[in-house]
C-alpha positions as CSV (number, residue, x, y, z in Angstrom):
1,X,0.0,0.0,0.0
2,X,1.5,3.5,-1.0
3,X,0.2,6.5,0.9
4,X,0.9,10.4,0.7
5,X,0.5,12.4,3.3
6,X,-0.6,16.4,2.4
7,X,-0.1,18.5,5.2
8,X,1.7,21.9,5.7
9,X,2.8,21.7,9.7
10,X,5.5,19.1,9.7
11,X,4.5,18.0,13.2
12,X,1.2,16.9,12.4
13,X,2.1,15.4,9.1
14,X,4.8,13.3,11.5
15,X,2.1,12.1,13.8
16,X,-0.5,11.5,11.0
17,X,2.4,9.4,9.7
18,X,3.4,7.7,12.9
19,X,-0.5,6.7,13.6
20,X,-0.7,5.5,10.5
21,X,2.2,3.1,10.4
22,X,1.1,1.8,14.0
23,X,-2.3,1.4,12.5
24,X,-1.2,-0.5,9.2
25,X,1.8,-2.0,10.1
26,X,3.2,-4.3,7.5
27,X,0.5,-3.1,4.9
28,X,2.5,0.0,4.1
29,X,5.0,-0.7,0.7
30,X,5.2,3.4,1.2
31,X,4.6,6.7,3.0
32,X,5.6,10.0,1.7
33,X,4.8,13.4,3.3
34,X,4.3,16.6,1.2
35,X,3.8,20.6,2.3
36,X,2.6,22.3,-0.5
37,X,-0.1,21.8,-3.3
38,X,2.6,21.9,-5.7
39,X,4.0,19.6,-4.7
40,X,1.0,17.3,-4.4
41,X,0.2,17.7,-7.9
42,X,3.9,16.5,-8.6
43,X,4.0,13.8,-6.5
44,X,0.6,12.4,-7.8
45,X,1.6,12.8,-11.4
46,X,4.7,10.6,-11.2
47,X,3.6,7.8,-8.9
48,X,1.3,5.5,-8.1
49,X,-0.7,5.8,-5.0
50,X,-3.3,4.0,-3.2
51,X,-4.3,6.6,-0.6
52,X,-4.9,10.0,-0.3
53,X,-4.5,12.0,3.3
54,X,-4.9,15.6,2.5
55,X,-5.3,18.8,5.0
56,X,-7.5,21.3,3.4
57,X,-5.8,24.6,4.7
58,X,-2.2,24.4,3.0
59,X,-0.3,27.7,3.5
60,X,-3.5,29.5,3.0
61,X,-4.4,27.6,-0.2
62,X,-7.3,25.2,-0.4
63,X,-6.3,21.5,-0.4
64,X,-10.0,21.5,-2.8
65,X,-7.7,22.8,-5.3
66,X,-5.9,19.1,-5.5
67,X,-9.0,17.2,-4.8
68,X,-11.0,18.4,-7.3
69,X,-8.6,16.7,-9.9
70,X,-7.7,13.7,-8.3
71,X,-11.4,12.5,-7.8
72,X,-11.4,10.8,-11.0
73,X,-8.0,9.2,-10.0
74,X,-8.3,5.4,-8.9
75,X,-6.8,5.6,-5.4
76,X,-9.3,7.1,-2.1
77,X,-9.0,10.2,-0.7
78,X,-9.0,10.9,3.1
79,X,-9.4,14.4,4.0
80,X,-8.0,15.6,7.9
81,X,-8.9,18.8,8.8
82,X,-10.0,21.5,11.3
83,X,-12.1,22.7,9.0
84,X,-15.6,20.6,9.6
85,X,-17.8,22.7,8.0
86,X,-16.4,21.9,4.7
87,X,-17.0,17.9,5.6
88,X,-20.1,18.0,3.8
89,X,-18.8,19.3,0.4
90,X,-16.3,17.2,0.6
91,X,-18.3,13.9,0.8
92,X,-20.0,15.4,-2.0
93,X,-17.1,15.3,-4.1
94,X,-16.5,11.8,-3.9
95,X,-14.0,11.6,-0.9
96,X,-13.4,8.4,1.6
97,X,-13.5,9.9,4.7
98,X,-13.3,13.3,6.8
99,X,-11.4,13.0,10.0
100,X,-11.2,16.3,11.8
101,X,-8.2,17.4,13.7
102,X,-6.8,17.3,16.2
103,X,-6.3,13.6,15.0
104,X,-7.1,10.5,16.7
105,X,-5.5,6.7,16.4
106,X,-9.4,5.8,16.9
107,X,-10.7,8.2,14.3
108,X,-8.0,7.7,12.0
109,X,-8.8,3.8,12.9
110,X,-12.2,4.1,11.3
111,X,-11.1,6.0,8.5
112,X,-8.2,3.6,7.6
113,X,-10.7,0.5,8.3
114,X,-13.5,1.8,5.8
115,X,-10.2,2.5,3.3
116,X,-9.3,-1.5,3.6
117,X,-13.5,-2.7,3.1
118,X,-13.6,-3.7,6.9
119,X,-16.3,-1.4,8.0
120,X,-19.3,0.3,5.7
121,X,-20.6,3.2,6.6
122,X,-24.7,3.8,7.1
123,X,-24.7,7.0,5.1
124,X,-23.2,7.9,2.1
125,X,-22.8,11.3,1.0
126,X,-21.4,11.3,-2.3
127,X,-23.4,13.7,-4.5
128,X,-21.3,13.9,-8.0
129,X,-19.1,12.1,-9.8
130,X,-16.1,14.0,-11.4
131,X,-15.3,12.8,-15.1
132,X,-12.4,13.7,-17.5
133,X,-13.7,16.0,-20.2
134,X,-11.9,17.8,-23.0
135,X,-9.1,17.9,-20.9
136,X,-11.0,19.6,-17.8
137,X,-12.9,18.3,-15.1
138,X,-16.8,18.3,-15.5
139,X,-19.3,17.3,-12.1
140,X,-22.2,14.9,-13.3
141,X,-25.2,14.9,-10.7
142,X,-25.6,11.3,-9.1
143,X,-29.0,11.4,-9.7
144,X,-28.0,11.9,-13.6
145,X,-26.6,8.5,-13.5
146,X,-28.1,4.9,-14.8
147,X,-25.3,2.6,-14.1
148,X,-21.5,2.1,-14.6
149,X,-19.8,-0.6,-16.5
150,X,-16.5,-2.0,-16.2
151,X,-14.9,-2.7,-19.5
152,X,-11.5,-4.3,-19.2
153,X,-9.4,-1.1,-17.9
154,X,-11.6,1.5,-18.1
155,X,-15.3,2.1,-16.4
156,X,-17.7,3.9,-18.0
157,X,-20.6,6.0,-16.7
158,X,-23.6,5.4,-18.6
159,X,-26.3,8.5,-18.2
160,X,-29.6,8.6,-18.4
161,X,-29.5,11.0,-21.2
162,X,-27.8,7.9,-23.2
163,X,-24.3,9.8,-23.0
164,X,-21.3,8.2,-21.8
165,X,-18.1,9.5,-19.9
166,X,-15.1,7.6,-19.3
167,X,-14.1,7.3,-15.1
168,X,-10.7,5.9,-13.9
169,X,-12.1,4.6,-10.3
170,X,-12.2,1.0,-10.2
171,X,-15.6,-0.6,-9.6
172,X,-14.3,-1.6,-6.4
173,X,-13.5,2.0,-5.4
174,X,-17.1,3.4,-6.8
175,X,-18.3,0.4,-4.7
176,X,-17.0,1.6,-1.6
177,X,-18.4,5.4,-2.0
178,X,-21.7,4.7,-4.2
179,X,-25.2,5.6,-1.9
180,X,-27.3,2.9,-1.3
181,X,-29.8,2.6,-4.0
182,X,-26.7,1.7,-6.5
183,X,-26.2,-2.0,-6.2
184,X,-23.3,-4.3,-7.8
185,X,-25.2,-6.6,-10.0
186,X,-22.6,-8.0,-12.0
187,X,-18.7,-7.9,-11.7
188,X,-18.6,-5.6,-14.2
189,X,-21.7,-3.4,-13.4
190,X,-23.1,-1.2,-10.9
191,X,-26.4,0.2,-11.4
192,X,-29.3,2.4,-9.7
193,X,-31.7,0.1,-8.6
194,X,-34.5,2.9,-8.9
195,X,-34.5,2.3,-12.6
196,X,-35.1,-1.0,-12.8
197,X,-38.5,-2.4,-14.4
198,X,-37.9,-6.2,-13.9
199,X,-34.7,-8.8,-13.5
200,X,-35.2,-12.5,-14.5
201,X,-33.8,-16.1,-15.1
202,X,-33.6,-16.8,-18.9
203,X,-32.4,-20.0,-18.3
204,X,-28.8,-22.1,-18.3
205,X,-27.7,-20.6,-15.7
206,X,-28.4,-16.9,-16.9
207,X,-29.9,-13.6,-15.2
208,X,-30.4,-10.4,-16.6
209,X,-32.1,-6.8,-15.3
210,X,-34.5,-4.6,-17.5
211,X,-34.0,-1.3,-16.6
212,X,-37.0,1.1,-17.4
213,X,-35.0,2.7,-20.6
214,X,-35.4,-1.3,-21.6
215,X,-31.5,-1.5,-21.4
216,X,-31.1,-5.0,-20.5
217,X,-28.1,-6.0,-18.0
218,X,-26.6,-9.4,-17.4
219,X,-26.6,-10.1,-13.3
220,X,-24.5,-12.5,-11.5
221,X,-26.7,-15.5,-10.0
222,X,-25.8,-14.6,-6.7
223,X,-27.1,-11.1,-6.9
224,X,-30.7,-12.5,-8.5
225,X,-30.6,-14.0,-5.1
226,X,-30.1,-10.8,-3.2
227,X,-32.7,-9.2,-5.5
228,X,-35.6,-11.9,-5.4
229,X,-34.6,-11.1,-1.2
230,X,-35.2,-7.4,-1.6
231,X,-38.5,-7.4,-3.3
232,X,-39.8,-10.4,-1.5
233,X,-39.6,-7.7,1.3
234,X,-41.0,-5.0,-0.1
């Protein structure tokens, strides 16, 4: 696991790293600290990270500045901060976590657990999802979208104005931050389970959703179980 650190008082970047090391022990590969956004941005261009743990008040510079174009990236993003009031936007822009400061080990704990898939959260606030366009970064409303689809080494968010954006979070990532109401049906498919009209078993062995556009989905056997569950309950 590689990790960088984004935080302008050296002392606290120190003890965010020290918690972190006695929290992940031998999962670390790498741990890097960083003081400036410049920096950031140069760090994150020419390597590969899995975690993000960024301050949001960087010599007087706004640490939204970096996440606002590293959303997209495929690692998670962590913010710490002081600054609480801006906990909500930040959810809202597709991060893992806000810890505030002063840090922790059991806050940091919980953030670090929900990073490694050992705790879910009950509310998730994630209200856009950033995409790559003409070389900028363009906010698409969550309640825009009708499903995303994994293709080899890309993921794809499919609209439901029928237009498609290239992401480059993982399924798994999107996964972890998605609300509720989007459900993994397939390995390589997540979709709002508002929109759909009807799933069913065509036979050998093979599912599939309708979704109310009459998009059809395949969906795993397992998750037909989960969804013959859900509406069994309703």
């Amino acid at each position: 696991m590689k990790i960088l650190i984004v935080e302008d008082e050296p002392l606290i970047a120190e003890e965010i790293k020290d918690l972190t090391l006695q929290l992940l022990k031998n999962e670390i590969q790498n741990i890097e600290i960083v003081y400036t956004i410049t920096k950031a941005n140069e760090y994150i261009k020419n390597n590969k990270i899995d975690l993000l743990l960024l301050d949001l008040n960087l010599n007087g510079k706004s640490g939204f500045d970096i996440l606002k174009d590293v959303v997209t990236e495929d690692f998670h993003s962590v913010i710490i901060s002081a600054h609480t009031d801006r906990a909500v936007e930040a959810f809202e822009y597709g991060v893992l976590d806000f810890v505030p400061k002063p840090v922790t080990k059991t806050r940091l704990s919980i953030a670090l657990n929900r990073f490694l898939g050992k705790t879910t959260p009950n509310e998730h606030k994630l209200k856009y999802i950033v995409i790559k366009k003409n070389q900028s970064h363009s906010l698409i409303d969550l309640k825009d979208v009708l499903y995303f689809e994994s293709k080899r080494y890309i993921v794809e968010v499919h609209l439901k104005n029928e237009k498609k954006y290239i992401i480059d979070k993982s399924l798994n990532r999107l996964e972890q931050l998605l609300p509720n109401n989007f459900m993994r049906i397939h390995r390589s498919f997540i979709m709002d389970i508002n929109e759909l009209n009807y799933y069913k078993h065509i036979g050998g062995g093979v599912y599939n959703v309708c979704l109310k556009n009459n998009i059809s989905l395949p969906l795993s056997p397992q998750k037909y179980k989960e969804l013959k569950i859900l509406f069994e309950k309703l």
